[in-house]
C-alpha positions as CSV (number, residue, x, y, z in Angstrom):
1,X,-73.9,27.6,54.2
2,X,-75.5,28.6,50.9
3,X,-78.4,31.4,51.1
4,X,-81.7,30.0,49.5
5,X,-82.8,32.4,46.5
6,X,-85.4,33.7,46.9
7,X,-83.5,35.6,49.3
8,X,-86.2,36.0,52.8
9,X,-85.1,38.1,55.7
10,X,-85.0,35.2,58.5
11,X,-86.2,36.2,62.2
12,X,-84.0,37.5,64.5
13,X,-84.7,34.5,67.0
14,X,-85.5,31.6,64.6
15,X,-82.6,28.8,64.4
16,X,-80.2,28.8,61.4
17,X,-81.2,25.2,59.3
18,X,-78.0,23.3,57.8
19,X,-78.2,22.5,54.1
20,X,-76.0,20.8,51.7
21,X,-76.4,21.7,48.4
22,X,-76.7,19.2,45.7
23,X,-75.6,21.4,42.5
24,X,-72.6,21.5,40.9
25,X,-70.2,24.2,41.7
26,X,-67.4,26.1,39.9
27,X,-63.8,26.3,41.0
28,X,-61.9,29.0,39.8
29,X,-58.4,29.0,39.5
30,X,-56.0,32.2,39.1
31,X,-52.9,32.4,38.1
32,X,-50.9,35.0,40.7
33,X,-48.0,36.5,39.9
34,X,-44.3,35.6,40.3
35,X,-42.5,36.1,43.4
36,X,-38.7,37.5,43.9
37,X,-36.3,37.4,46.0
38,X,-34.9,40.9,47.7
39,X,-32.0,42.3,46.0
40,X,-30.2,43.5,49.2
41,X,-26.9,42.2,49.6
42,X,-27.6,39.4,52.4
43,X,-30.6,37.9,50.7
44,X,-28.0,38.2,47.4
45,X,-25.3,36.0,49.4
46,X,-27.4,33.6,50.4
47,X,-29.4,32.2,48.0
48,X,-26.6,33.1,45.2
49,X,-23.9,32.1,46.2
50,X,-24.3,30.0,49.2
51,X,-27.1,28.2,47.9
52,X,-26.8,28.1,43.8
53,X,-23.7,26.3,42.6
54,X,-23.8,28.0,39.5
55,X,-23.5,31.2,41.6
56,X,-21.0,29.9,43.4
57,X,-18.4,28.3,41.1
58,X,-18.9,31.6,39.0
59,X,-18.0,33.9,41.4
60,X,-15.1,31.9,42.8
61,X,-13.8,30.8,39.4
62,X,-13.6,34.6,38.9
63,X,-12.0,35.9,42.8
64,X,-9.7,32.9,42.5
65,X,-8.2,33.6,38.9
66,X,-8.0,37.1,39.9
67,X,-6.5,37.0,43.2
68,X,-3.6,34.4,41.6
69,X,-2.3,37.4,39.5
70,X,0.8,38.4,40.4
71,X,1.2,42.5,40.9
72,X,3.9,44.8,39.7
73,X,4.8,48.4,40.7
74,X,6.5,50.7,38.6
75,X,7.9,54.0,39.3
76,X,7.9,55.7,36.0
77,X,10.0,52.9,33.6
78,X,11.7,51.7,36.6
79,X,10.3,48.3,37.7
80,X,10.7,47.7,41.5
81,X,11.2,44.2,42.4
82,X,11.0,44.7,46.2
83,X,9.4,47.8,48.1
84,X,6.9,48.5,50.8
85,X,4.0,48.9,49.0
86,X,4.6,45.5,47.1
87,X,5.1,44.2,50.6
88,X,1.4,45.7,51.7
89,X,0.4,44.1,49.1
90,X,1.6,40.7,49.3
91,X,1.0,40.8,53.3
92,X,-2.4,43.5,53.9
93,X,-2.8,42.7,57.8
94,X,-1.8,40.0,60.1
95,X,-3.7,36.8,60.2
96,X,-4.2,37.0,56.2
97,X,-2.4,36.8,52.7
98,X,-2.8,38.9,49.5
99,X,-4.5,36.1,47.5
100,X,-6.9,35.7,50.3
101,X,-7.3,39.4,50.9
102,X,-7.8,40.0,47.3
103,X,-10.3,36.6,46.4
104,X,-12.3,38.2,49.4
105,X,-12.1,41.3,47.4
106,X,-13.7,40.6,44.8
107,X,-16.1,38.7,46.3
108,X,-17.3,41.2,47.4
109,X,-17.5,43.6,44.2
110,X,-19.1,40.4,42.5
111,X,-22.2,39.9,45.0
112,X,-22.5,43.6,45.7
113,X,-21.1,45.6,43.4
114,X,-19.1,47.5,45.9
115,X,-15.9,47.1,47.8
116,X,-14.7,48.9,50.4
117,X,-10.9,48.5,52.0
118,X,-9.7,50.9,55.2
119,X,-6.1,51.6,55.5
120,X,-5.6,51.7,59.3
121,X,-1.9,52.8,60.7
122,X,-0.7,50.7,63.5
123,X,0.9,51.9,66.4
124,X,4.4,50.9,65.6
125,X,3.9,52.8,62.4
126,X,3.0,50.2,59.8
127,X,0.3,50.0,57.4
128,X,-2.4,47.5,57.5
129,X,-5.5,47.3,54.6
130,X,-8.9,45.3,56.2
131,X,-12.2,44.6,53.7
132,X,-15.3,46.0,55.5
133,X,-18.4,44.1,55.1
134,X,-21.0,45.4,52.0
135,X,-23.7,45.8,54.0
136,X,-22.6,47.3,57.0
137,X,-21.4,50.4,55.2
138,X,-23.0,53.6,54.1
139,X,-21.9,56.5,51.8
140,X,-21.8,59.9,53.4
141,X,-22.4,62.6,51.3
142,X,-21.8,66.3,51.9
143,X,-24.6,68.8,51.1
144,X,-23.8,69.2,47.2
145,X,-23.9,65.2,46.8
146,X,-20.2,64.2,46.8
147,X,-19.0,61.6,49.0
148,X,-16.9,62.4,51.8
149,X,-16.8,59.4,54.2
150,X,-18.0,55.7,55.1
151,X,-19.9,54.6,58.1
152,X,-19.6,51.6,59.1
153,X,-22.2,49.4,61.4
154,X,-21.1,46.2,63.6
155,X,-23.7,45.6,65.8
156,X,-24.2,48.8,68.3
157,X,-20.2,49.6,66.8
158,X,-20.2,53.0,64.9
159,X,-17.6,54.5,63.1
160,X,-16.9,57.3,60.5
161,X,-14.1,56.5,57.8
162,X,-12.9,59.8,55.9
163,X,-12.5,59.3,52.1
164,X,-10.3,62.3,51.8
165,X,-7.7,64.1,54.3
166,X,-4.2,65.8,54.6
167,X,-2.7,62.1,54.1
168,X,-5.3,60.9,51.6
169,X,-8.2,58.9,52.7
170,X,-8.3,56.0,54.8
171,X,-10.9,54.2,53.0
172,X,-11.2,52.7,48.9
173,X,-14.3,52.5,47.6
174,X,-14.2,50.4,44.6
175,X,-17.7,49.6,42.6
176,X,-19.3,48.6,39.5
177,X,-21.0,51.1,37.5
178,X,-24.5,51.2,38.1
179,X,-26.9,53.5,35.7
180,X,-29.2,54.8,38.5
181,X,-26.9,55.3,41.4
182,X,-24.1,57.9,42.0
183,X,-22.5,56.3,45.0
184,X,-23.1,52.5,44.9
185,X,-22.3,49.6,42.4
186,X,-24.5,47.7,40.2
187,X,-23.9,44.0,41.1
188,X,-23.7,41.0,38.5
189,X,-25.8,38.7,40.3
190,X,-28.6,41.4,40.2
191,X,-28.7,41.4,36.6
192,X,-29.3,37.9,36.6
193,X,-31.7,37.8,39.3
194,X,-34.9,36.2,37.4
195,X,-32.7,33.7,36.5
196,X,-31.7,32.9,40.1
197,X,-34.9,32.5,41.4
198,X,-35.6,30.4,37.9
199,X,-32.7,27.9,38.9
200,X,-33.5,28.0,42.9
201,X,-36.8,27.1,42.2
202,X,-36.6,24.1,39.3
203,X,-34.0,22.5,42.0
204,X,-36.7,22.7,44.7
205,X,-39.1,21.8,41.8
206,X,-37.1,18.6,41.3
207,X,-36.5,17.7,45.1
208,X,-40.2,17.4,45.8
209,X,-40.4,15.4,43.0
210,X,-37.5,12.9,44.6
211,X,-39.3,13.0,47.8
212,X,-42.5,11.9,46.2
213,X,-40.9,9.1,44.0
214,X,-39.7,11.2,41.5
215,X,-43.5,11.8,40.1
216,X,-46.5,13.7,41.1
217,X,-48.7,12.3,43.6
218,X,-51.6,10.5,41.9
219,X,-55.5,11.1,42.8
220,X,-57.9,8.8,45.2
221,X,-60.6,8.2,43.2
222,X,-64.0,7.4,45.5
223,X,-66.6,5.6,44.0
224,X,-69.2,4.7,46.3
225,X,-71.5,1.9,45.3
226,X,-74.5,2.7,48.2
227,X,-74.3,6.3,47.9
228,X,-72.8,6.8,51.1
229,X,-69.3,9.0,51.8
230,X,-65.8,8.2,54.0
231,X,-66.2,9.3,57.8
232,X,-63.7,11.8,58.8
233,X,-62.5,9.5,60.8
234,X,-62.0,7.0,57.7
235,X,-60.7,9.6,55.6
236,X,-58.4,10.7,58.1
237,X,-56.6,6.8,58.7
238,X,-56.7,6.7,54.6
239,X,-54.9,10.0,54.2
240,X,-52.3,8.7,57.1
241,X,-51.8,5.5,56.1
242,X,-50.8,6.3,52.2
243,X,-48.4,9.4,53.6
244,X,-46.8,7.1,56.0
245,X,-46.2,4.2,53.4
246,X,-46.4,5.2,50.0
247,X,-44.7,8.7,49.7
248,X,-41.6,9.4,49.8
249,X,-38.0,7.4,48.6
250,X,-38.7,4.7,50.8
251,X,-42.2,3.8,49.6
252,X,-41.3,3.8,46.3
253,X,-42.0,0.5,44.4
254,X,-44.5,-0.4,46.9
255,X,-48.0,-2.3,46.0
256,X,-51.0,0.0,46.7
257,X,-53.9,-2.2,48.5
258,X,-56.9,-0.2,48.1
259,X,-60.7,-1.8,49.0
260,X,-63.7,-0.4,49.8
261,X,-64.3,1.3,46.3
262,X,-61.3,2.8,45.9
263,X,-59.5,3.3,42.7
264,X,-55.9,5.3,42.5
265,X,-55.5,7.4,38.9
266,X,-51.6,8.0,38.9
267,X,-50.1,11.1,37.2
268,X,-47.3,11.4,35.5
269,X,-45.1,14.2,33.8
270,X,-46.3,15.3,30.2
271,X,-42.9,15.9,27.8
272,X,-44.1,19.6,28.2
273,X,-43.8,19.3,31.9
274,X,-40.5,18.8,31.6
275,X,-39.1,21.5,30.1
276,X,-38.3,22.7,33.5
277,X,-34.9,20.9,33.1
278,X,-34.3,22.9,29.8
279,X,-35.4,26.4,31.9
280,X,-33.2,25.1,34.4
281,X,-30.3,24.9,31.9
282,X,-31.3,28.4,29.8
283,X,-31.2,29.8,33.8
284,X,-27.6,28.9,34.2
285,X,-26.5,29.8,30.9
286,X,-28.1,33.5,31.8
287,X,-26.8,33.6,35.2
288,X,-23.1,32.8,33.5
289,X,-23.5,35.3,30.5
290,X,-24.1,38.0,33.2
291,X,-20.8,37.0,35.5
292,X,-18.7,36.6,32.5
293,X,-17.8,32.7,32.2
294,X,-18.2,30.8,29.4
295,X,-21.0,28.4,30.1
296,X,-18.4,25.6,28.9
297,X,-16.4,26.0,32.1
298,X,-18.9,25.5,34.1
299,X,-20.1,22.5,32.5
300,X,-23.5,24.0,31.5
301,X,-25.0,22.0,28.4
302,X,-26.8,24.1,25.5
303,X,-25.3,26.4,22.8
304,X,-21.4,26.4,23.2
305,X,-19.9,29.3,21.5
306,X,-16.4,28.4,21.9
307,X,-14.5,25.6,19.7
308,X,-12.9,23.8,22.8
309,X,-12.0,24.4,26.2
310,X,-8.9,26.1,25.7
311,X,-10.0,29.0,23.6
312,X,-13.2,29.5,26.5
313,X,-10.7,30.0,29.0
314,X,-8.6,32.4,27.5
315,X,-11.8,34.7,26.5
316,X,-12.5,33.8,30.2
317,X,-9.3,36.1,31.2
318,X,-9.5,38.3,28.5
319,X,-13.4,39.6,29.1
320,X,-13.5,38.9,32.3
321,X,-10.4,38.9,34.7
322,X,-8.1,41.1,32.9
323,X,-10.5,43.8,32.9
324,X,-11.6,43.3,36.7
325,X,-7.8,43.3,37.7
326,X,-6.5,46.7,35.9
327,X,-9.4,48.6,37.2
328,X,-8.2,47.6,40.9
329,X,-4.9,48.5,40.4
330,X,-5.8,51.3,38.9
331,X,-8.0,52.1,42.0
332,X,-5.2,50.9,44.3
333,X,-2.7,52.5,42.8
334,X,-4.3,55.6,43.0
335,X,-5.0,55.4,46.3
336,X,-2.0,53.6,48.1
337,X,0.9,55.1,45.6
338,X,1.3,58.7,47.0
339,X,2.1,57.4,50.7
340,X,5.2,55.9,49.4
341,X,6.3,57.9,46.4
342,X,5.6,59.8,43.6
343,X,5.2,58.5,39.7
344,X,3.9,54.8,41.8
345,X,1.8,52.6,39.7
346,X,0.6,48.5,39.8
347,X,0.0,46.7,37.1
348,X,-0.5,42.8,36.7
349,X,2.3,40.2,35.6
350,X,0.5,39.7,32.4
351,X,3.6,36.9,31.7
352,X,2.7,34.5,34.7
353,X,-1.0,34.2,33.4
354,X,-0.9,30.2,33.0
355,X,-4.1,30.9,31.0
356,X,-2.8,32.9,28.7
357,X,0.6,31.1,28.1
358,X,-0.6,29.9,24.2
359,X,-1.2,33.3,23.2
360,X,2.2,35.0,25.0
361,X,4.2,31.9,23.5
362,X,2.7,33.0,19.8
363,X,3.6,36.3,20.6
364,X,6.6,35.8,21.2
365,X,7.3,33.4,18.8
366,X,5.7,36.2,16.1
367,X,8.5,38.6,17.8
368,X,11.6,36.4,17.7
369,X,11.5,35.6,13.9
370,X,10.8,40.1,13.2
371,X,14.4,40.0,11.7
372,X,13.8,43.9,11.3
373,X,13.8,44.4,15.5
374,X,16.4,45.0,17.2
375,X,17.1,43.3,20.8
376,X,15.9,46.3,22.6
377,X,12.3,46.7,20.5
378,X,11.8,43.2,20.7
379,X,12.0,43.5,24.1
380,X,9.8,46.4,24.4
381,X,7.1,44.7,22.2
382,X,6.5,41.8,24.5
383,X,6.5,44.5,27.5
384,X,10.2,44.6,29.0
């Protein structure tokens, strides 16, 4: 109810009188700020990778090309073809594969920046390796900041896992460096967070737009030719009847009947309202450049920097998978060599890399015609 100006103190018992003003009025309209999603690791898995295809072929193309990388062990020069270790490996725990085990892996290091694998010894003496879940682990510290064990949470399920003992530590941490933390990883998919919520948000953009036939909804215009205004009970059937027959996929096409003084002003998208579908595209590209694929593989258009498919995928497992793959078997074999042997290291089969077979077969083509080599460097050079 407006106040009158002049303003007049009312009496206490006199009746409150209803007026409708007849001025104009001023609506104002503020922009607010942008909202983003949380950047813990459930929030992360959801609406990245379970919800965002771009997300999710990136991060699989990535744990999939990884995990199908064959591993050696060497024990000094000596390449071991078969041993228990390799076996661990190949076989972590019953139920489950090393591909599997190892596409869960990283996974895991790609949405959260951390992994964490516990070693547990069965009771007929063998070795088992099980992923623990990101976000039900902590990082104990002791009282000068170093960590010294995991906790992990299942529910009202607590348990300590040492990182160090007598027999090494029954749990790997592996992570992603991250500038501001000492004990947790940095993950991709945080980097590339404003981009997410960019991409989520022109897809639900675009839906609503589908569900409305694929436009804005127009305006009613009212143009009374008595001076009289729609009853709320009027307004009410009109606002019913054009959601119940003219919104929506189905109504789409339809004739709009309008009487009474009615007139419908449609709206439609401006060119400049549509560079949602570029942000949209620019939003990929940026959530690709921070995983590491080559917008090309994902079949992202824009600025390709690569002449043609081929030479995409093999920066693809030179920037990106080779890199991730030597620091876990550094990690691994670190961790898991001493309990079989000394001098114990793994390394991937760089030669069964079907991505990288053009570049091996130039090498060794480059090799094979070094008439100054003998058998033995040659073989050296390619990494026998």
């Amino acid at each position: 109810m407006p106040i009158p100006w002049p303003w007049r103190r009312r009496a206490a018992n006199a009746p409150a009188r209803e007026q409708k003003s007849t001025t104009g009025f001023v609506a104002l309209h503020v922009e607010r700020s942008a909202s983003w999603i949380a950047r813990d690791y459930p929030t992360l898995a959801r609406e990245g990778f379970m919800r965002n295809p771009i997300v999710h072929r990136a991060v699989r193309m990535i744990a999939e090309a990884a995990s199908a990388v064959p591993w050696l062990l060497y024990e000094g020069s000596t390449e071991h073809e078969t041993h228990p270790l390799l076996d661990l490996i190949a076989s972590p725990r019953r139920g489950m594969n090393g591909t599997a085990f190892f596409e869960m892996l990283y996974g895991h290091l790609l949405l959260s920046g951390n992994a964490y694998v516990e070693r547990v010894e069965t009771a007929n003496g063998a070795r088992e390796l099980h992923l623990l879940r990101p976000e039900r682990v902590t990082v104990e510290t002791d009282q000068e900041g170093w960590p010294q064990a995991l906790t992990y949470r299942c529910g009202a399920v607590k348990r300590v896992v040492p990182l160090d003992g007598p027999a090494g530590g029954q749990a790997l941490h592996l992570s992603l460096f991250h500038p501001l933390d000492d004990h947790y990883g940095f993950a991709p998919l945080e980097a590339a967070l404003m981009a997410l919520d960019i991409h989520n948000a022109a897809g639900a953009w675009n839906k609503a737009l589908l569900d409305n036939s694929a436009r804005p909804s127009g305006a009613l215009v009212y143009a009374p030719r008595d001076g009289g205004n729609l009853t709320e009970e009027q307004f009410a059937r009109l606002k019913a009847e054009l959601e119940d027959g003219y919104t929506g996929a189905a109504g789409a096409g339809k004739p709009l009947l309008l009487e009474g003084g009615l007139d419908w002003k449609a709206m439609g998208l401006s060119p400049r309202d549509m560079d949602f579908i570029e942000a949209k595209n620019a939003a990929s590209r940026d959530i690709a450049l921070a995983f590491g694929v080559p917008p090309m593989l994902l079949g992202i258009p824009g600025d390709n920097t690569y002449a043609n498919y081929a030479e995409a995928n093999r920066a693809f497992y030179r920037l990106t998978v080779l890199p991730l793959i030597a620091r876990t078997a550094k990690a691994l074999g670190n961790w898991l060599g001493p309990l079989y042997g000394p001098d114990l290291r793994l390394e991937h089969d760089y030669d069964r890399i079907e991505g990288l077979s053009a570049e091996r077969d130039a090498l060794w083509q480059r090799i094979s015609n070094a008439s100054f080599l003998t058998d033995d460097e040659k073989r050296q050079a390619v990494g026998y």
